[in-house]
C-alpha positions as CSV (number, residue, x, y, z in Angstrom):
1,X,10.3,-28.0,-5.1
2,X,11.9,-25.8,-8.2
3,X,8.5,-24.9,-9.5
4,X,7.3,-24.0,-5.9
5,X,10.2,-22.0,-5.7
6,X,9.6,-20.5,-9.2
7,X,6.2,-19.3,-8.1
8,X,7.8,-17.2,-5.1
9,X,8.3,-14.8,-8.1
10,X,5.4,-13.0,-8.6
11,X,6.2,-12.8,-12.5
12,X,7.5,-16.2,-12.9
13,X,3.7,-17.0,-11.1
14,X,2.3,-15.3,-13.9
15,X,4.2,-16.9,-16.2
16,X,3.6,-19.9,-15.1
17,X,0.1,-19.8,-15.0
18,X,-0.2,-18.5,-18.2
19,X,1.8,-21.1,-19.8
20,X,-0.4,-24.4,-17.4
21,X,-3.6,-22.2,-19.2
22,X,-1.9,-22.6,-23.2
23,X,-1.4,-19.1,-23.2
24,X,0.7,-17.5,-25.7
25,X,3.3,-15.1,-23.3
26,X,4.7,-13.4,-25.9
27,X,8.6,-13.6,-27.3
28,X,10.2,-11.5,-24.3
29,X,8.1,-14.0,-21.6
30,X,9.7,-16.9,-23.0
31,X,12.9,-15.3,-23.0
32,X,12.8,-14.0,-19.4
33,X,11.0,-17.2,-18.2
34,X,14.0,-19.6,-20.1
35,X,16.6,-17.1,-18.7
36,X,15.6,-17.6,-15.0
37,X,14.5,-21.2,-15.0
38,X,17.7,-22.6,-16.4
39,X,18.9,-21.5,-13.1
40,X,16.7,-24.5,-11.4
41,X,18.2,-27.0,-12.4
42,X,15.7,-30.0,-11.2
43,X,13.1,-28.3,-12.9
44,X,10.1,-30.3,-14.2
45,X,7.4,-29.2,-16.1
46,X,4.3,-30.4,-16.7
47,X,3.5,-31.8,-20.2
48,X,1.0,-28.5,-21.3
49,X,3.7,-26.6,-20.9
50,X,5.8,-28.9,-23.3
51,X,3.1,-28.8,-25.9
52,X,2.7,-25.0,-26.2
53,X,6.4,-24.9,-27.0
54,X,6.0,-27.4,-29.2
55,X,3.1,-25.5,-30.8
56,X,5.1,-22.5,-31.1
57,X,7.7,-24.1,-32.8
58,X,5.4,-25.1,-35.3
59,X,3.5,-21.6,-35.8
60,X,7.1,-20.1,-36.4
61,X,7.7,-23.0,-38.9
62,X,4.4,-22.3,-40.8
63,X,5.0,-18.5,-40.6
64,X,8.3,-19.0,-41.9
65,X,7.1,-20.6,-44.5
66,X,4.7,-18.9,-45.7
67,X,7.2,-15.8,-45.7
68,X,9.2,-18.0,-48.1
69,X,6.6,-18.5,-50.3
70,X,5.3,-14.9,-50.6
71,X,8.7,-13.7,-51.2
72,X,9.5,-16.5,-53.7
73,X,13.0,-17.6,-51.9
74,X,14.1,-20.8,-52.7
């Protein structure tokens, strides 16, 4: 019912969508779409969406990183 509700919104639709599709929505998407869904609180995603976060989390690692490396910090 939460994620019905969710796609009321018509950004939180997009949002959504975008992120069932494994698209990237950008910093300020997964900021707005964590700051309104924490609201519902028997929300349940379904596992794409779980891996894309995942896969972010990874990308930031790897950029990190590399940053590190370029920049010779310890």
């Amino acid at each position: 019912m939460a994620i019905d509700d969710l796609r009321a919104n018509g950004m939180m639709s997009h949002l959504l969508t975008s992120l069932e599709a494994g698209e990237d929505i950008g910093h300020y998407g997964r900021l707005l779409f964590a700051m309104v869904a924490r609201h519902f609180q028997d929300l349940r995603f379904p596992e794409s969406v779980y891996a894309h976060i995942g896969e972010y989390r990874e990308q930031k690692a790897h950029a990190a990183s590399e940053e590190a490396d370029s920049t010779g910090a310890p």
